[in-house]
C-alpha positions as CSV (number, residue, x, y, z in Angstrom):
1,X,10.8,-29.9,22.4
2,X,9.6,-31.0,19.0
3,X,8.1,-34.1,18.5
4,X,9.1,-36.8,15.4
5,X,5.8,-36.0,13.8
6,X,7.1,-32.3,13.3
7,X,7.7,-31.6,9.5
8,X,11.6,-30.9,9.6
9,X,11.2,-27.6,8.2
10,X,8.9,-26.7,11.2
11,X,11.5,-28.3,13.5
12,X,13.9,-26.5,12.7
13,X,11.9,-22.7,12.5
14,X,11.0,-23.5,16.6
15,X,14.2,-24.5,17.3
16,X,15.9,-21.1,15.7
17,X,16.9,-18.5,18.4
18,X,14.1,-15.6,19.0
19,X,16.2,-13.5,16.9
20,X,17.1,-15.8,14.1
21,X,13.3,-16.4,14.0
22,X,11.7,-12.8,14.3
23,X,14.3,-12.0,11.3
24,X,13.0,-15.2,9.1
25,X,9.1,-13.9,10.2
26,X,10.3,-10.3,8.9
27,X,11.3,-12.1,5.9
28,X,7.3,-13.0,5.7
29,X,6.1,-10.1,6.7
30,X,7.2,-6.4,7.8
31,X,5.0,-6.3,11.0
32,X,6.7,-6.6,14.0
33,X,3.7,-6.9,16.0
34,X,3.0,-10.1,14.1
35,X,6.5,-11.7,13.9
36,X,6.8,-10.7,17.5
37,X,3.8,-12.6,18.3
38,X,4.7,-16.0,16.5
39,X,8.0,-16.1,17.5
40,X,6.4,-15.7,21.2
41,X,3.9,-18.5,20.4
42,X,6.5,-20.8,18.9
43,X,6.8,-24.8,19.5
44,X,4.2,-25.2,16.8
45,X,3.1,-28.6,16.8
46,X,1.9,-28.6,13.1
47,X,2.0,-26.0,10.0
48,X,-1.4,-25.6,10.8
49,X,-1.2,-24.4,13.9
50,X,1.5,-21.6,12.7
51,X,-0.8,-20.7,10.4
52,X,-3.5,-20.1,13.1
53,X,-1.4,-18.4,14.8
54,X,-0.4,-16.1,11.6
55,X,-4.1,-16.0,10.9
56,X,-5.1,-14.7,14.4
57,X,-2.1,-12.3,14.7
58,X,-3.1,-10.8,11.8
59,X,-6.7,-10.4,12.8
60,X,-5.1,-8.1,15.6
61,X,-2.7,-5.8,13.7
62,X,-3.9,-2.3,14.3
63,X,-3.8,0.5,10.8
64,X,-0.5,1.2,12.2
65,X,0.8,-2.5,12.2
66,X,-0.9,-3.0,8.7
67,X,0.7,-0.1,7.2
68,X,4.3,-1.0,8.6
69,X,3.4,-4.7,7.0
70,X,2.4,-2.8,3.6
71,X,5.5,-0.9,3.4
72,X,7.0,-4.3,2.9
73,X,6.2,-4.5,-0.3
74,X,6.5,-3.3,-3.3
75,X,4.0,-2.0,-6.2
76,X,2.4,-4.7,-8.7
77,X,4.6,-4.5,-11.5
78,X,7.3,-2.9,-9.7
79,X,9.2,-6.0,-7.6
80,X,12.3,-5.5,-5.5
81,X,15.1,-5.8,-7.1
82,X,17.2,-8.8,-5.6
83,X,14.1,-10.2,-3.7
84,X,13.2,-13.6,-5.2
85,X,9.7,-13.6,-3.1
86,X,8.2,-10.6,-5.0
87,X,9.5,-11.6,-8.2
88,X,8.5,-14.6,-7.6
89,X,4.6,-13.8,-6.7
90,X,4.9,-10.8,-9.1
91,X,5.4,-13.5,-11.8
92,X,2.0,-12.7,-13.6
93,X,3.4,-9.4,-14.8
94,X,6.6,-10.3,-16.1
95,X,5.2,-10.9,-19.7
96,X,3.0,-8.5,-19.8
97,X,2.5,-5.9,-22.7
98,X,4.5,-2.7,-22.1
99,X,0.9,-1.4,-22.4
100,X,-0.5,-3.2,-19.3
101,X,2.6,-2.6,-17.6
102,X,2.3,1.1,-18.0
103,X,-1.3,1.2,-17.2
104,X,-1.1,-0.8,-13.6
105,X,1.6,2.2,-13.1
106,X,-0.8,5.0,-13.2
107,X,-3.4,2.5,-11.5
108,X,-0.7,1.9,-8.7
109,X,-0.3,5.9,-8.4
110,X,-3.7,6.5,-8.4
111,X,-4.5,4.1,-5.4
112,X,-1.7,5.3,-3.6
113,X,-2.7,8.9,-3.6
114,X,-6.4,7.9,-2.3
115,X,-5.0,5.1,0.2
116,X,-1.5,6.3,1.4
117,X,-0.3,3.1,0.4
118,X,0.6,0.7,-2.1
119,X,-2.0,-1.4,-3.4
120,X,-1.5,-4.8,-2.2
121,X,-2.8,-8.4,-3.5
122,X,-2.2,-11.8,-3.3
123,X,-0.4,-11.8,-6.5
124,X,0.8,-15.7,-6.3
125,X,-1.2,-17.0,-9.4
126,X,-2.8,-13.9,-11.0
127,X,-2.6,-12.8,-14.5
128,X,-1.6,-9.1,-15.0
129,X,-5.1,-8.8,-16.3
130,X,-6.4,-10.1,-12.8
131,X,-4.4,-7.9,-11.2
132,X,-5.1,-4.8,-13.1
133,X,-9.1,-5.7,-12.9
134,X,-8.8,-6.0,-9.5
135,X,-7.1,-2.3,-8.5
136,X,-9.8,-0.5,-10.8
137,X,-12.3,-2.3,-9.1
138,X,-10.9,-1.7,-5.0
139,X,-9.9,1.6,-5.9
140,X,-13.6,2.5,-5.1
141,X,-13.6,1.1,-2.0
142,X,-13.7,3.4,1.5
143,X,-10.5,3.6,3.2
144,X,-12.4,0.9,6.3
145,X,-13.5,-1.5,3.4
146,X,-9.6,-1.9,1.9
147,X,-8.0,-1.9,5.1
148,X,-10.0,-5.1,5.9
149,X,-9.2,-6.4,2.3
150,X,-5.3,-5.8,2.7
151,X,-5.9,-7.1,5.7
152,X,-7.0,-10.3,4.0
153,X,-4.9,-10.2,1.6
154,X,-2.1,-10.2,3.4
155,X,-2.6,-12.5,5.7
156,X,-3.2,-15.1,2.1
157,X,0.7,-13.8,1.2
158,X,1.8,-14.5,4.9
159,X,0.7,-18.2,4.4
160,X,2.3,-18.4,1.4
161,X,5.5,-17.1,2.9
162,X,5.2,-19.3,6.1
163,X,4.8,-22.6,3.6
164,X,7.8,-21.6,2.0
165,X,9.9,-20.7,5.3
166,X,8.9,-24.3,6.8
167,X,8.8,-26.6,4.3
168,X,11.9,-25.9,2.6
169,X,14.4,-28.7,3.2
């Protein structure tokens, strides 16, 4: 039921069957409340649309949701092995310094212990630098204020995932 002026890639994602796309939305992210939910809202009409829908899904994940979306991923500096996404948005710490590499290690330890989780960030982009800079300054944060922030977060690394799903050819 998709119309012409339905990028292919988006075509193709409505068209899947619900558990061909739930697995390709797991591929986005680990939450099953919010793969469940856009495969259940599927035809989208544009990519925008699917990302509202990511957006507002998102919004509604409870801590339970978020931290079964978190376990998804893997620490800064630290990306799967054999998963092109998070080497791929892990990119700014590939070159750096054994130094900074060691340092976001301890950083990473040190906000799991006070969060219960790893630290996450839109890492598409970022400099290990930025990245380090920006765990030293959350890791102050109350438990309520980073919840909203991975909250944010990921729903910036869902959008970048959903691009990717639909527009590829």
């Amino acid at each position: 039921m998709t119309s012409t002026s339905t990028p292919p890639g988006l075509a193709r994602f409505n068209d899947l069957e619900e558990s061909a796309a739930v697995a390709a939305l797991h591929e986005a992210c680990a939450s099953t409340a919010w793969a469940n939910r856009l495969c259940t809202a599927r035809p989208y009409a544009t990519t925008g649309d699917l990302y509202a829908a990511s957006d507002a899904a998102m919004a509604e994940l409870t801590a339970a949701d978020l931290a079964e979306a978190m376990a998804g991923h893997p620490p800064i500096g630290r990306p799967k092995p054999g998963d092109p996404a998070s080497a791929r948005e892990q990119r700014g710490m590939a070159g750096a310094s054994e130094e900074l590499k060691a340092e976001m290690l301890e950083l990473n330890l040190a906000y799991q212990d006070r969060f219960g989780h790893v630290f996450l960030i839109c890492a598409t982009g970022r400099t290990g630098e930025q990245m380090r800079d920006a765990v030293k300054q959350r890791i102050g944060n109350s438990p309520e204020q980073e919840r909203e922030i991975v909250r944010t977060e990921l729903g910036k690394i869902n959008r970048i995932r959903l691009a990717r799903l639909v527009e590829e050819d």
